[in-house]
C-alpha positions as CSV (number, residue, x, y, z in Angstrom):
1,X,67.6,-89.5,-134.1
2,X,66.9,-89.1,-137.8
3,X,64.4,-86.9,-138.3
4,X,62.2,-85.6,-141.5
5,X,60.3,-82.5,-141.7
6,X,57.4,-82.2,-143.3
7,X,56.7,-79.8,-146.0
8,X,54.8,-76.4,-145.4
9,X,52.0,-77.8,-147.6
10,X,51.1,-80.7,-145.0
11,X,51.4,-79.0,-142.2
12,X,48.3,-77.2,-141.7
13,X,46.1,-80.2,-142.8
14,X,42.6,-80.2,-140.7
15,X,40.1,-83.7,-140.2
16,X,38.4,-82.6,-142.7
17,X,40.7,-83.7,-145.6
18,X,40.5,-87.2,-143.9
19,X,38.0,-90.0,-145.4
20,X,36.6,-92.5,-143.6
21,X,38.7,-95.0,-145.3
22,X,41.8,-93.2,-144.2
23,X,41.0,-93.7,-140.8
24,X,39.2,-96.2,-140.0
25,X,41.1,-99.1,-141.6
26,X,44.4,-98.1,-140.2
27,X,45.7,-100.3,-142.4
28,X,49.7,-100.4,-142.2
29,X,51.9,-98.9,-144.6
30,X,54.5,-100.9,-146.0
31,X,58.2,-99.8,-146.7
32,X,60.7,-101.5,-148.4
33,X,64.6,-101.0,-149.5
34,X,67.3,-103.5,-150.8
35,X,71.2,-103.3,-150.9
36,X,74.0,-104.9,-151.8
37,X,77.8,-104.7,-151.3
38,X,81.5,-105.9,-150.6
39,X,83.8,-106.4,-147.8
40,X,87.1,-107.8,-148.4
41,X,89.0,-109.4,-145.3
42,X,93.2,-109.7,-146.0
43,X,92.8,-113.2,-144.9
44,X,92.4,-116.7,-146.6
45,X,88.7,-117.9,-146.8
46,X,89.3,-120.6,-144.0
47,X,90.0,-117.8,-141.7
48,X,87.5,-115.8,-142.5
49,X,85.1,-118.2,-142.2
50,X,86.3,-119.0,-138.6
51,X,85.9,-115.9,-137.5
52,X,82.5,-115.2,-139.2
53,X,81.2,-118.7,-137.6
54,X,82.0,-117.7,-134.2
55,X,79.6,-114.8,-134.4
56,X,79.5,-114.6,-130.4
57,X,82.9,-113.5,-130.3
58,X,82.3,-110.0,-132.5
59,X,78.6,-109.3,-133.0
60,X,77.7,-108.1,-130.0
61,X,81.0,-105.8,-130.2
62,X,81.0,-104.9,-133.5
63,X,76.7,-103.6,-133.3
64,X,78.0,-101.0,-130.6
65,X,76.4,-98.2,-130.4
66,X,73.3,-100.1,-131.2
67,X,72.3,-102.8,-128.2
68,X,72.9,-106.4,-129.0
69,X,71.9,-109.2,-126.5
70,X,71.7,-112.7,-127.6
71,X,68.8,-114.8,-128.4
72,X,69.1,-118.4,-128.3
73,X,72.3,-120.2,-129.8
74,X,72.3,-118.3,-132.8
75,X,70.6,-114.9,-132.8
76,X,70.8,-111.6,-131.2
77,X,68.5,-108.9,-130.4
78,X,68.7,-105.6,-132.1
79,X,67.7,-102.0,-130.8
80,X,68.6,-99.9,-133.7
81,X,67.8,-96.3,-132.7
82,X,65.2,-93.8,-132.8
83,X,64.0,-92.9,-136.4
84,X,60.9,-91.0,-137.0
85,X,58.8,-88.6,-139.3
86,X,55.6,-86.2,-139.5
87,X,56.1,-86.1,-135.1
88,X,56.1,-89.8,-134.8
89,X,59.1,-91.4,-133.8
90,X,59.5,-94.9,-133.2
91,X,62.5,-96.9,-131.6
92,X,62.6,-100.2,-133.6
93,X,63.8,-103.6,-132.5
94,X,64.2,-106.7,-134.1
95,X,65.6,-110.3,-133.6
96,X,68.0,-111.9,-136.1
97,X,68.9,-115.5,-136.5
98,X,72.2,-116.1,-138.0
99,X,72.2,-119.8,-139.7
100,X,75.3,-122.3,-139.6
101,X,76.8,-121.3,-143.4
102,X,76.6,-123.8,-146.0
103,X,79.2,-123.7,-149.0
104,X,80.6,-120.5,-148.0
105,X,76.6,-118.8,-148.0
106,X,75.3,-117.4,-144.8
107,X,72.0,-116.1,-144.4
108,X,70.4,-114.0,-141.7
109,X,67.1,-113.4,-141.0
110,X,64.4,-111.9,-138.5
111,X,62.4,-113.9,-136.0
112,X,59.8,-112.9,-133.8
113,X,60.6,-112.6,-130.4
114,X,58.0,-113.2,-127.4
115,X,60.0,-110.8,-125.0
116,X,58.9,-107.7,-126.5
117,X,55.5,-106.5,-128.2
118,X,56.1,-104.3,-131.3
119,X,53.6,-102.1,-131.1
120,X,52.7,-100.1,-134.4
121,X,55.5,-101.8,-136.6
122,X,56.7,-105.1,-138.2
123,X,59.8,-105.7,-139.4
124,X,60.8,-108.2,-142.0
125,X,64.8,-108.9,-142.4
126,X,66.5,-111.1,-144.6
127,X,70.2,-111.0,-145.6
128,X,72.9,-113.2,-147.1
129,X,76.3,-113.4,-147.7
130,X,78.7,-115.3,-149.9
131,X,82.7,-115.5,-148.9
132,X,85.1,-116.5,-152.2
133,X,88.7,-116.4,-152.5
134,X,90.1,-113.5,-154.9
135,X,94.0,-112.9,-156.1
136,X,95.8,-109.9,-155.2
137,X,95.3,-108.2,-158.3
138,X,91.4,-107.8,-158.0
139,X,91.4,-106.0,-154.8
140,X,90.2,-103.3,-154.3
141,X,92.8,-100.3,-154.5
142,X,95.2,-99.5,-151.7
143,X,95.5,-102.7,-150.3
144,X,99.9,-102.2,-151.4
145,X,99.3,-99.2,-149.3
146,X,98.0,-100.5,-146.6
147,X,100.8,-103.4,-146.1
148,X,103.6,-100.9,-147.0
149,X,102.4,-98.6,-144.2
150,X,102.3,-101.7,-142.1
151,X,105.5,-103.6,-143.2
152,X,103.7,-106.5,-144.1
153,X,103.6,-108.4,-147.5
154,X,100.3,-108.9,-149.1
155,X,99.2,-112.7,-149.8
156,X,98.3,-113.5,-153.4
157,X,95.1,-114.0,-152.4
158,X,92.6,-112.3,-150.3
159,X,88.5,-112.6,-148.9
160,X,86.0,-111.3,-150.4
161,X,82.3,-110.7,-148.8
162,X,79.4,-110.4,-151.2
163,X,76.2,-109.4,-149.2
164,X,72.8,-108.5,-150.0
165,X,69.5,-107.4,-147.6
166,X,66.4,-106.9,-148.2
167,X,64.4,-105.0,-145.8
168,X,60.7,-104.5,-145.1
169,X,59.0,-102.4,-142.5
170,X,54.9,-102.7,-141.8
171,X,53.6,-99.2,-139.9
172,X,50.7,-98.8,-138.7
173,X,50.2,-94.9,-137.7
174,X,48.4,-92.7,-135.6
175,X,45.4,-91.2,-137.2
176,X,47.0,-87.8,-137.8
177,X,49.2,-89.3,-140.1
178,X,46.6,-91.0,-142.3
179,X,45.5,-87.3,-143.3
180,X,48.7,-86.4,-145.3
181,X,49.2,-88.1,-148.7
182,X,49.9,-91.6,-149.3
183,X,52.4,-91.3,-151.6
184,X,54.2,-88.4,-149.2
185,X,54.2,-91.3,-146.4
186,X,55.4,-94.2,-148.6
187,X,58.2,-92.1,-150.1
188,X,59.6,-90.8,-146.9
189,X,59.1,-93.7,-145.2
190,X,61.3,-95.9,-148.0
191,X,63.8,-92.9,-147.3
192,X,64.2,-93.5,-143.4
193,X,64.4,-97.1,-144.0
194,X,67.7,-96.4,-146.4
195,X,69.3,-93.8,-144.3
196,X,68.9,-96.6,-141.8
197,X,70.9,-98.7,-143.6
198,X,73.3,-96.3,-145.3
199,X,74.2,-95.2,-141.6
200,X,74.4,-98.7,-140.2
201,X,75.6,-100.7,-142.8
202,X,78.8,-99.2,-143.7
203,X,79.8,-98.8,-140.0
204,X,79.0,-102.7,-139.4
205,X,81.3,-103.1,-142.1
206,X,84.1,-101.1,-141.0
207,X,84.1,-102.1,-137.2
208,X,83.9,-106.1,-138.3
209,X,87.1,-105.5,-140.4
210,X,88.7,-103.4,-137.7
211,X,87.8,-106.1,-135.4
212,X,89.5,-109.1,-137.4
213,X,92.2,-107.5,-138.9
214,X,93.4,-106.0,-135.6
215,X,93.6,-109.2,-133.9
216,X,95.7,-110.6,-136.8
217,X,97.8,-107.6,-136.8
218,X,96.9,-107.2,-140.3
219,X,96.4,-103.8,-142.0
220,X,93.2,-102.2,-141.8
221,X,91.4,-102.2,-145.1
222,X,91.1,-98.5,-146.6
223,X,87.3,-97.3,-147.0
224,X,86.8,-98.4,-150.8
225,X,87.5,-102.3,-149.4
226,X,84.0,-102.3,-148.3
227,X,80.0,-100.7,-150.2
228,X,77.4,-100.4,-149.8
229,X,74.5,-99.8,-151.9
230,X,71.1,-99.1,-153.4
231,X,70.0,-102.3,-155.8
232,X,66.7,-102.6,-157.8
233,X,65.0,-105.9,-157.4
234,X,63.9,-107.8,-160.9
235,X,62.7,-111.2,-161.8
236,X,66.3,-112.7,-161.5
237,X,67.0,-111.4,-158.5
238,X,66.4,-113.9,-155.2
């Protein structure tokens, strides 16, 4: 579980610094965090783009250790783990709907589902993805490497997945957490939400190449094939 502690100075807080605003509202608190990165997949694009399309062969298998269990034709169900702060923990779930690609764009979203209540918490999802063909000579370093070690030849042209997600959490809280500071709640919750994806993106990444590349007996791509990072959202960005 990921934990943060809170700082001496909050700990001791009594009712009496709570307003009757704080409380009574219980208005949720809303965290956000957005990322983009790479993937590149030693593979033409046609491929790649067969093995990306038949998502029930490697989702479910490549989300392990979080539970995956499909929903409908085209979307699973996610329990990511137990994150929490300030003593509240929370073990979020949510339900993704990959869409058919169009032009080599994919886009993934969340859903909600009417199996499961999610008490306290929202959780707004959206990701996308855009595959393009790339020569050899703009990959990303060690690829020679990794086909020497394998005694292979590389192609002259390789895969290359562009992805972004944005992420958006809604809390409501107990009432003991109202009394601590806004801005101490918004800032540590924006931090859980991006150690939840530094921890979960990078290893998605990794097992999905694993997972294609072994079954083409094709090199394993070294860890600079694939980021993952923080991006700031402006005007041009959608």
């Amino acid at each position: 579980m990921t934990d943060f502690n809170i700082p001496p100075e909050t700990e001791n807080l009594t009712d009496n610094s709570l307003t009757e605003s704080d409380i009574s509202s219980q208005i949720p608190v809303v965290f956000q965090t957005h990322f983009a990165g790479i993937m590149e997949m030693y593979s033409d694009i046609d491929t790649v783009a067969n093995y990306l399309n038949d998502h029930q062969g490697w989702f479910v298998r490549c989300a392990m250790p979080m539970k995956a269990e499909p929903f409908g034709e085209n979307g699973y169900t996610l329990i990511i783990g137990h994150y929490g702060a300030f003593g509240y923990n929370v073990e979020p779930q949510m339900t993704v709907i990959l869409e058919p690609p169009q032009a080599n764009f994919y886009y993934m979203y969340s859903v909600p589902n009417p199996e499961f209540t999610q008490e306290g918490y929202e959780v707004d999802y959206h990701a996308k993805m855009y595959i393009e063909s790339i020569p050899l000579s703009s990959a990303g370093e060690g690829i020679l490497k990794a086909y020497q070690k394998h005694g292979q030849k590389p192609p002259s042209e390789i895969t290359k997945v562009n992805w972004k997600l944005d992420l958006q959490v809604k809390v409501k809280f107990p009432r003991f957490i109202y009394k601590l500071p806004l801005t101490l709640i918004q800032d540590t919750g924006d931090r859980v939400l991006s150690q939840i994806v530094k921890q979960i993106s990078p290893r998605l990444s990794y097992k999905v190449q694993k997972d294609f590349h072994s079954r083409l007996d094709l090199p394993i791509p070294p860890k600079n094939s694939r980021t993952c990072n923080v991006r700031d959202m402006d005007e041009n960005d959608n």
